[in-house]
C-alpha positions as a Markdown table, in Angstrom:
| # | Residue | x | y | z |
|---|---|---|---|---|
| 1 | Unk | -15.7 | 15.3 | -7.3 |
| 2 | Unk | -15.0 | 11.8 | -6.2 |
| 3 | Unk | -11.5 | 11.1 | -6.6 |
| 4 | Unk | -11.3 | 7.9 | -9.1 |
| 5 | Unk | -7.3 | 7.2 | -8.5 |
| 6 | Unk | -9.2 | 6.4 | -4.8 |
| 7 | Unk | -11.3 | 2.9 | -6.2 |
| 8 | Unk | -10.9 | -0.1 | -7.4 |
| 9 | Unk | -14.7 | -0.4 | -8.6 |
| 10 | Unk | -15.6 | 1.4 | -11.3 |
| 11 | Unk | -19.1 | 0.4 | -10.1 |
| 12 | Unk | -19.0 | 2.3 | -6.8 |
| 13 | Unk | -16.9 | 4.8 | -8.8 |
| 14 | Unk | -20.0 | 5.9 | -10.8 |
| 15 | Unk | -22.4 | 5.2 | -7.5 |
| 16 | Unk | -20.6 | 7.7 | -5.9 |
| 17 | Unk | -20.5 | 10.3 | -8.6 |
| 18 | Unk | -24.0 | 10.2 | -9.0 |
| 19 | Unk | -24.8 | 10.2 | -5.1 |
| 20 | Unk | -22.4 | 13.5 | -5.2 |
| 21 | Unk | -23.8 | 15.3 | -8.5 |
| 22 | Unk | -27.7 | 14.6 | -7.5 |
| 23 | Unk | -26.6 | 15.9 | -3.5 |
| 24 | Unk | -25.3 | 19.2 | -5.3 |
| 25 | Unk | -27.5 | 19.5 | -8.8 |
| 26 | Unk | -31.4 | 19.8 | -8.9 |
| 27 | Unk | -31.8 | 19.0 | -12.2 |
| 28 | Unk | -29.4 | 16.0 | -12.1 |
| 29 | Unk | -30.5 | 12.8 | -13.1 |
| 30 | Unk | -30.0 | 9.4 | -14.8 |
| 31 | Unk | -31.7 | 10.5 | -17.8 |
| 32 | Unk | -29.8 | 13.8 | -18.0 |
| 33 | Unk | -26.2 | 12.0 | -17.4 |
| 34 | Unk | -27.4 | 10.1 | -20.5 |
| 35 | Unk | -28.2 | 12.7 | -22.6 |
| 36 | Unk | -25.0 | 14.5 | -21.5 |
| 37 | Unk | -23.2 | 11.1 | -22.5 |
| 38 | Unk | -25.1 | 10.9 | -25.7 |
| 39 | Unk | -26.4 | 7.5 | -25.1 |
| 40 | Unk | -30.0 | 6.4 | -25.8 |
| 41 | Unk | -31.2 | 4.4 | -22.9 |
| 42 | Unk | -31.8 | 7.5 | -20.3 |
| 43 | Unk | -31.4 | 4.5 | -17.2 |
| 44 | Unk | -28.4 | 2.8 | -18.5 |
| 45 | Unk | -26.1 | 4.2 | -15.5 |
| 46 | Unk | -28.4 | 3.1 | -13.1 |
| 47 | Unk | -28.1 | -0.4 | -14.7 |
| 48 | Unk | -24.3 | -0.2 | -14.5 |
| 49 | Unk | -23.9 | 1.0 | -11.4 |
| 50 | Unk | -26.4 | -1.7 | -10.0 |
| 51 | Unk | -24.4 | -4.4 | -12.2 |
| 52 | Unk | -26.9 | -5.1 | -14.5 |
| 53 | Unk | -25.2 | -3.9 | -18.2 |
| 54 | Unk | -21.6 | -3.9 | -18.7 |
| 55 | Unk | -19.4 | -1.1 | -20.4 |
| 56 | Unk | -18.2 | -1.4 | -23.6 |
| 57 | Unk | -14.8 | 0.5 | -25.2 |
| 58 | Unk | -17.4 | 3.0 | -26.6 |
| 59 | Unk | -19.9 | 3.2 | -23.8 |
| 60 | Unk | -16.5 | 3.5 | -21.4 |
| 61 | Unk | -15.6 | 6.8 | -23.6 |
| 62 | Unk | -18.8 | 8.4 | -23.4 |
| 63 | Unk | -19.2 | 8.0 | -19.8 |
| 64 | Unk | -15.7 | 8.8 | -19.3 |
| 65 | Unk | -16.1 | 12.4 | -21.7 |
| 66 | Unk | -19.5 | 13.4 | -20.0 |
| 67 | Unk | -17.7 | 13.0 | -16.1 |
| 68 | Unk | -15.2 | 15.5 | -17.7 |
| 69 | Unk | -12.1 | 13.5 | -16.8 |
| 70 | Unk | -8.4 | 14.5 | -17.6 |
| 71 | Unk | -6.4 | 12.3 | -19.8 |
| 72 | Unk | -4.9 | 10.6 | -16.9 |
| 73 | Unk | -8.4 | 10.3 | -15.5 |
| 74 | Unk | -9.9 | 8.3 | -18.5 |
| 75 | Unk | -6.9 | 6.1 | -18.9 |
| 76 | Unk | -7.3 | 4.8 | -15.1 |
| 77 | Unk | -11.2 | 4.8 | -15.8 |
| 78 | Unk | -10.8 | 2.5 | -18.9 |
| 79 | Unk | -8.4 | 0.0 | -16.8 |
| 80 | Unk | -10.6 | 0.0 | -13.9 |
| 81 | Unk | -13.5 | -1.0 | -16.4 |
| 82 | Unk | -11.5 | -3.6 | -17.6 |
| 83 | Unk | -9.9 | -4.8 | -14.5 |
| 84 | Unk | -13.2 | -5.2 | -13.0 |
| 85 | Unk | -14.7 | -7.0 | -16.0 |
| 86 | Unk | -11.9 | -9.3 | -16.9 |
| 87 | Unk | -13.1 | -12.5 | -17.3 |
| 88 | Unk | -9.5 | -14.5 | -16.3 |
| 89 | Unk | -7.1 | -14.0 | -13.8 |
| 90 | Unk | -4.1 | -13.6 | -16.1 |
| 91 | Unk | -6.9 | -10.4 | -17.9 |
| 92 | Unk | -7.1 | -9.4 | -14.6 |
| 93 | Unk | -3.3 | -9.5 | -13.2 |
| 94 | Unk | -2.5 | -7.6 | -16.5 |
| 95 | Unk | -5.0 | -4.7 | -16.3 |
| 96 | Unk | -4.2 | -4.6 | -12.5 |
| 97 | Unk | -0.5 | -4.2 | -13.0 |
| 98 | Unk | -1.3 | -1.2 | -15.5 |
| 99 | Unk | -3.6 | 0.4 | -12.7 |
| 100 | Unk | -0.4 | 0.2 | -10.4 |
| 101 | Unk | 1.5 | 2.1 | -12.8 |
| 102 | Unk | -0.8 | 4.8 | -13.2 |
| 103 | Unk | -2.1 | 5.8 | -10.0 |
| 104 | Unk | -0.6 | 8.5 | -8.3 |
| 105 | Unk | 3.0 | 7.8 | -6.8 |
| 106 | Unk | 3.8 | 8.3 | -3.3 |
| 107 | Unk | 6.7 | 10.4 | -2.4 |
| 108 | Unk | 8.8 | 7.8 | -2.0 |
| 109 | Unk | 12.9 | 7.9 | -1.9 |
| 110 | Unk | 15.1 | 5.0 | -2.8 |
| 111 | Unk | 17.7 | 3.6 | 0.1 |
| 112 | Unk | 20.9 | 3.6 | -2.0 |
| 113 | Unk | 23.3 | 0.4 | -1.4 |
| 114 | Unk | 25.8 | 2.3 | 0.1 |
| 115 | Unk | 23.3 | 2.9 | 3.3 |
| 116 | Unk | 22.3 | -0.6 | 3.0 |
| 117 | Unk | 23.6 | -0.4 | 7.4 |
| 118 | Unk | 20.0 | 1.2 | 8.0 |
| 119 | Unk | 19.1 | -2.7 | 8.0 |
| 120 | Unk | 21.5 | -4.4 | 10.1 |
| 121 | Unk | 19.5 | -3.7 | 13.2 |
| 122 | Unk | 16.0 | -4.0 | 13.2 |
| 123 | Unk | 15.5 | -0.7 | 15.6 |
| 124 | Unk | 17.1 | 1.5 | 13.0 |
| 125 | Unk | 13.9 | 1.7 | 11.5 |
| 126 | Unk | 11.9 | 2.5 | 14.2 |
| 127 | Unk | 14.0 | 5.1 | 16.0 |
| 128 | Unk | 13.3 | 6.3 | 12.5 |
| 129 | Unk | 9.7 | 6.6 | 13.3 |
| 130 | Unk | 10.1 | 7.1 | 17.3 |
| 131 | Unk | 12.1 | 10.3 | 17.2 |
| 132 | Unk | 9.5 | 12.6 | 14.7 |
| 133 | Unk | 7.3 | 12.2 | 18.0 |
| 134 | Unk | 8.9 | 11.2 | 21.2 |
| 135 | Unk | 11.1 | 13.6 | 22.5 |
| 136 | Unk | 13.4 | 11.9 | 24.7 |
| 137 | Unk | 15.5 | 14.7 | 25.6 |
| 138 | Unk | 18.9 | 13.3 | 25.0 |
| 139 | Unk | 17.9 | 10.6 | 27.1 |
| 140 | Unk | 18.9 | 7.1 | 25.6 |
| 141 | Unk | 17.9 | 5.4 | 28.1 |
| 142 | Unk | 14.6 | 6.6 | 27.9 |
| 143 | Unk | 14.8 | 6.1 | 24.2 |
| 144 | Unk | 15.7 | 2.5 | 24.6 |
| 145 | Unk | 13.0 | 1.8 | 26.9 |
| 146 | Unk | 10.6 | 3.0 | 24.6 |
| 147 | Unk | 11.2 | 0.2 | 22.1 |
| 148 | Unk | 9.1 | -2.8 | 22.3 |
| 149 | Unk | 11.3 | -5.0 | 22.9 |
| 150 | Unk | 13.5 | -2.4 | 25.3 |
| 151 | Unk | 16.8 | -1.7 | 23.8 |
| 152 | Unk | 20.0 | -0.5 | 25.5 |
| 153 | Unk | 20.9 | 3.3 | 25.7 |
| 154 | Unk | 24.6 | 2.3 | 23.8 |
| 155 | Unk | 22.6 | 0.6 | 21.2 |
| 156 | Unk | 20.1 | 4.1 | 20.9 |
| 157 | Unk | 22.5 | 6.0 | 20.9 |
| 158 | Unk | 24.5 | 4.2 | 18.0 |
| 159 | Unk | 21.5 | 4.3 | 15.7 |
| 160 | Unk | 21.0 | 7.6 | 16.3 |
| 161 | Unk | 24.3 | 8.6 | 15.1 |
| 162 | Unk | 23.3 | 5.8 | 12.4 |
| 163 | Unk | 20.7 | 7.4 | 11.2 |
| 164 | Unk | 22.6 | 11.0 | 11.7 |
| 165 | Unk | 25.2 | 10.0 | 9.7 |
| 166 | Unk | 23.3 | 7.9 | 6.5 |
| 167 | Unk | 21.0 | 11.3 | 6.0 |
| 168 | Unk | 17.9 | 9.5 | 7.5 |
| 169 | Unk | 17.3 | 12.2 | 10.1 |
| 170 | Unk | 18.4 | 16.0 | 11.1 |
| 171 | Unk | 18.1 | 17.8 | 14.2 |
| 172 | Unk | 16.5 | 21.3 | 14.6 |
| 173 | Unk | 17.1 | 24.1 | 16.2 |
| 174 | Unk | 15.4 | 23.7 | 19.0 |
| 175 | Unk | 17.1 | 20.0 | 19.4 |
| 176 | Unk | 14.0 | 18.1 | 17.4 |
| 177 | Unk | 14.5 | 15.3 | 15.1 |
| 178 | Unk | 12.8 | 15.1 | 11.6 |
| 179 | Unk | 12.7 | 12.7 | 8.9 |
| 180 | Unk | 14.5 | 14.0 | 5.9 |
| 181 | Unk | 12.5 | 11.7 | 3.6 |
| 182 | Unk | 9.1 | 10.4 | 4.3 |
| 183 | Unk | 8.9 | 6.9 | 3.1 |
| 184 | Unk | 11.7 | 5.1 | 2.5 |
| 185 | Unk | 11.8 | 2.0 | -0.5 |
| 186 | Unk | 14.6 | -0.4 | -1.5 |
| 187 | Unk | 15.4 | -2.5 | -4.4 |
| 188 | Unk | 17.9 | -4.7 | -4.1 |
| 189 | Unk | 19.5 | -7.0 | -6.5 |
| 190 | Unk | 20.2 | -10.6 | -6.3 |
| 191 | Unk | 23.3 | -10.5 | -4.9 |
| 192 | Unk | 22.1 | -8.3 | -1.7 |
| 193 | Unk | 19.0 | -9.3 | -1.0 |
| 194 | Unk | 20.4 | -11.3 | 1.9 |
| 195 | Unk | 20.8 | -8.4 | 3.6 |
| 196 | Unk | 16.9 | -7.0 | 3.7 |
| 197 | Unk | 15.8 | -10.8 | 4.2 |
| 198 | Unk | 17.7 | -11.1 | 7.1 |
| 199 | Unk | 16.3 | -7.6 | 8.1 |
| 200 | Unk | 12.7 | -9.1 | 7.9 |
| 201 | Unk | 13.6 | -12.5 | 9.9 |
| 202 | Unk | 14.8 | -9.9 | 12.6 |
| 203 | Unk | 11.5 | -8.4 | 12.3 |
| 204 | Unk | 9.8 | -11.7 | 12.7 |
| 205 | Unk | 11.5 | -12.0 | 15.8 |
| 206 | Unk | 10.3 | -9.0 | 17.0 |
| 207 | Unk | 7.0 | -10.3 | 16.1 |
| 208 | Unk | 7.3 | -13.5 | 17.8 |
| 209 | Unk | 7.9 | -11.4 | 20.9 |
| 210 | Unk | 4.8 | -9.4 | 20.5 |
| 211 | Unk | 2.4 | -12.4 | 20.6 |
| 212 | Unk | 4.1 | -13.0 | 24.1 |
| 213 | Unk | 4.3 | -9.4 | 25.6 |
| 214 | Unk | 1.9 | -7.8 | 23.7 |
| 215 | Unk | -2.2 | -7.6 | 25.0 |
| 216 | Unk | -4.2 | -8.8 | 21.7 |
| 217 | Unk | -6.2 | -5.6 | 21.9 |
| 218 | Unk | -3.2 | -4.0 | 20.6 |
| 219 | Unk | -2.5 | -6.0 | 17.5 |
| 220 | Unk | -3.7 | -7.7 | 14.7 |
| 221 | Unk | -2.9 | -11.3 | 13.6 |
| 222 | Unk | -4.6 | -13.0 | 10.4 |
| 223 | Unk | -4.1 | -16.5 | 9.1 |
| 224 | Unk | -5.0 | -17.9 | 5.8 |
| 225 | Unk | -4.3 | -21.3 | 4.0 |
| 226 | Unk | -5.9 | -21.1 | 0.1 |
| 227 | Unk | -5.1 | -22.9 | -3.0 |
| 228 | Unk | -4.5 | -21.4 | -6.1 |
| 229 | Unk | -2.2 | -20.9 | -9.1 |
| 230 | Unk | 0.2 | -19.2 | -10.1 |
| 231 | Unk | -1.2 | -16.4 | -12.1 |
| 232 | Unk | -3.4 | -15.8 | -9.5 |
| 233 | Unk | 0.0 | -15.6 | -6.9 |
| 234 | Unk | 1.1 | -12.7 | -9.2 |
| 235 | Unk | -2.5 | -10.8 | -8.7 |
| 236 | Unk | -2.0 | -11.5 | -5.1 |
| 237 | Unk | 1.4 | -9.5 | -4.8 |
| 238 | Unk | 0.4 | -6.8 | -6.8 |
| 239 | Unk | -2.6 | -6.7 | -4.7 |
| 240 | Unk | -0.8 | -6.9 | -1.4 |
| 241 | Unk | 1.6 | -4.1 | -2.5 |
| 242 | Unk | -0.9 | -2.0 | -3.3 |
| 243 | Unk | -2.7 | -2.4 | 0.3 |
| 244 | Unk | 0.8 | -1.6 | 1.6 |
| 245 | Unk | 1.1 | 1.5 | -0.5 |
| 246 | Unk | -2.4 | 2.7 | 0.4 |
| 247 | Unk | -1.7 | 2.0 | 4.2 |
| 248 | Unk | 1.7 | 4.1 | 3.9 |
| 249 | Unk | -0.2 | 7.0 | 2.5 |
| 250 | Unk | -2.7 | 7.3 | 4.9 |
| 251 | Unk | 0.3 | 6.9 | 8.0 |
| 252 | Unk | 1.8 | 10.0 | 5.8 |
| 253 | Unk | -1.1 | 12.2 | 6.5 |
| 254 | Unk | -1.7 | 10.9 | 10.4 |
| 255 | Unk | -0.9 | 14.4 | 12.0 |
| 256 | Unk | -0.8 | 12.7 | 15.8 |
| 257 | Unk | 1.4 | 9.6 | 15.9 |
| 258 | Unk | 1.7 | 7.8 | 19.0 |
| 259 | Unk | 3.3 | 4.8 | 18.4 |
| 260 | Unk | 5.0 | 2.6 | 16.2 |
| 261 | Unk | 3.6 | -0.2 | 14.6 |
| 262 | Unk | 5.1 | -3.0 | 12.3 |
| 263 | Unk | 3.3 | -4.6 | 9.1 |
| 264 | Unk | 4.3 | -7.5 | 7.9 |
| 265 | Unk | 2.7 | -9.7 | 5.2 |
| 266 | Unk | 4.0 | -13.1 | 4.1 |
| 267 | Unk | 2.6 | -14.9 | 1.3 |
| 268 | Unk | 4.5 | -18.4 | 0.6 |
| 269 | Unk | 3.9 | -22.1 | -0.6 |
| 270 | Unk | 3.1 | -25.0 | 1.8 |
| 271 | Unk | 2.7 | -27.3 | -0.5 |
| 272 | Unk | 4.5 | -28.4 | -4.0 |
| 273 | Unk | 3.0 | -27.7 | -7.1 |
| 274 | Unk | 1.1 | -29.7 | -9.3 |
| 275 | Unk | 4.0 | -29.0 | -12.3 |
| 276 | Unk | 6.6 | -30.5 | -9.8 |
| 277 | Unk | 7.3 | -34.2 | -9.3 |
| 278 | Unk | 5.6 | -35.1 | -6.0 |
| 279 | Unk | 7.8 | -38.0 | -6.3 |
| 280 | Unk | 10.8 | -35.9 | -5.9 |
| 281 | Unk | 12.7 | -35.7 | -2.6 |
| 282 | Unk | 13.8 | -33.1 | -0.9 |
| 283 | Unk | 17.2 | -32.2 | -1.2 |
């Protein structure tokens, strides 16, 4: 059955389901869903799938009962009804937020302060990554190359041991590297945030040097200036994080990587706001 901690339309949720119990059920049909929901109007899924009735709390359990969902199932069902149906962006930021908290978690482990070095160097992170499929043999040399931008063998060899030493990775016995954790998350306070945001201008460094060295074929570069307030801001980074989380998951289940690749999103304010005094000077 169609996985529904997968959408983010309840909509094509439903259009799915159906397409999926019709394909494998002779004697499935609008009418009999219905019926099975114990709702008069034998076409009313078709009309809410094609957008044409809305669901109401009852009508949400019904549907939600005759699809035989778990608990957890029908709690994300109900959201998703509401998210989608919200009528204001602050309805919509809320019921999103909840949808966040209730799909399913990624294995993800937490980078301690006390390992807070991982982040000095930008290439600590992707020897992470390099070393689960590029055998380099003991070569450092060869693993420095490999970077885009090149490294030096001392510096590969230093994060390396780095990443030895802070747990990150562990050699086999047949002289392999492995990730001890999968995906890696922090949270830092206040006080050391410095520390990861000088870790991301690094990064867009590394960027920068990409749109010079690196054939457009072979990345991906979007631009976009908008206007909009502050409630929706908030829907815009709990939508972003979810992307990033969905795009983690499915480089978790990539059985043949080949290369590295960076993500980075930016979302900030090129303008003042209407709440400040445009009069104001900068200081």
């Amino acid at each position: 059955m169609a996985n529904i901690f997968e959408y983010q339309d309840y909509r094509l949720y439903l259009k799915d389901f159906y397409a999926e119990q019709k394909a494998s059920k002779k004697n499935f049909s609008y009418r009999s869903f219905s019926e099975k929901a114990n709702i008069n109007a034998p076409s009313f899924l078709f009309y809410v799938i094609t957008g044409k009735r809305n669901l109401t709390q009852s009508t949400i359990l019904k549907i939600s009962h005759a699809i035989g969902h778990s608990r957890e199932e029908a709690d994300y069902f109900e959201l998703l009804v509401l998210f989608n149906q919200a009528n204001t962006i602050t309805e919509k930021t809320h019921y999103y937020s909840k949808l966040i908290e209730i799909r399913k978690p990624l294995d993800i482990s937490i980078v301690d302060k006390d390992r807070y070095e991982y982040y000095y160097s930008w290439y600590n992170v992707v020897i992470r990554e390099v070393v689960t499929f590029f055998d380099f043999e003991g070569d450092f040399n060869r693993l420095g190359a490999f970077l885009v931008p090149a490294i030096s063998a001392k510096q590969a060899k230093e994060s390396i041991r780095l990443l030895e030493r802070l747990g990150f990775i562990e050699r086999d016995s047949n002289g392999l590297y492995h990730q001890t954790q999968n995906i890696l998350q922090t949270r830092v306070s206040a006080v050391d945030a410095f520390i990861i945001e000088k870790f991301q201008i690094d990064m867009m460094q590394v960027a920068i040097h990409a749109y010079k060295n690196i054939p457009v074929s072979r990345r991906m570069t979007t631009s976009t200036t908008i206007s909009i307030s502050r409630e929706t801001f908030e829907l815009f980074k709990l939508r972003i994080r979810e992307l990033q989380n969905q795009l983690m998951e499915m480089a978790r289940i990539d059985s043949k990587p080949e290369s590295v690749y960076q993500l980075t999103m930016n979302v900030f304010p090129i303008s003042k706001s209407t709440g400040e005094d445009s009069s104001d000077k900068d200081r």
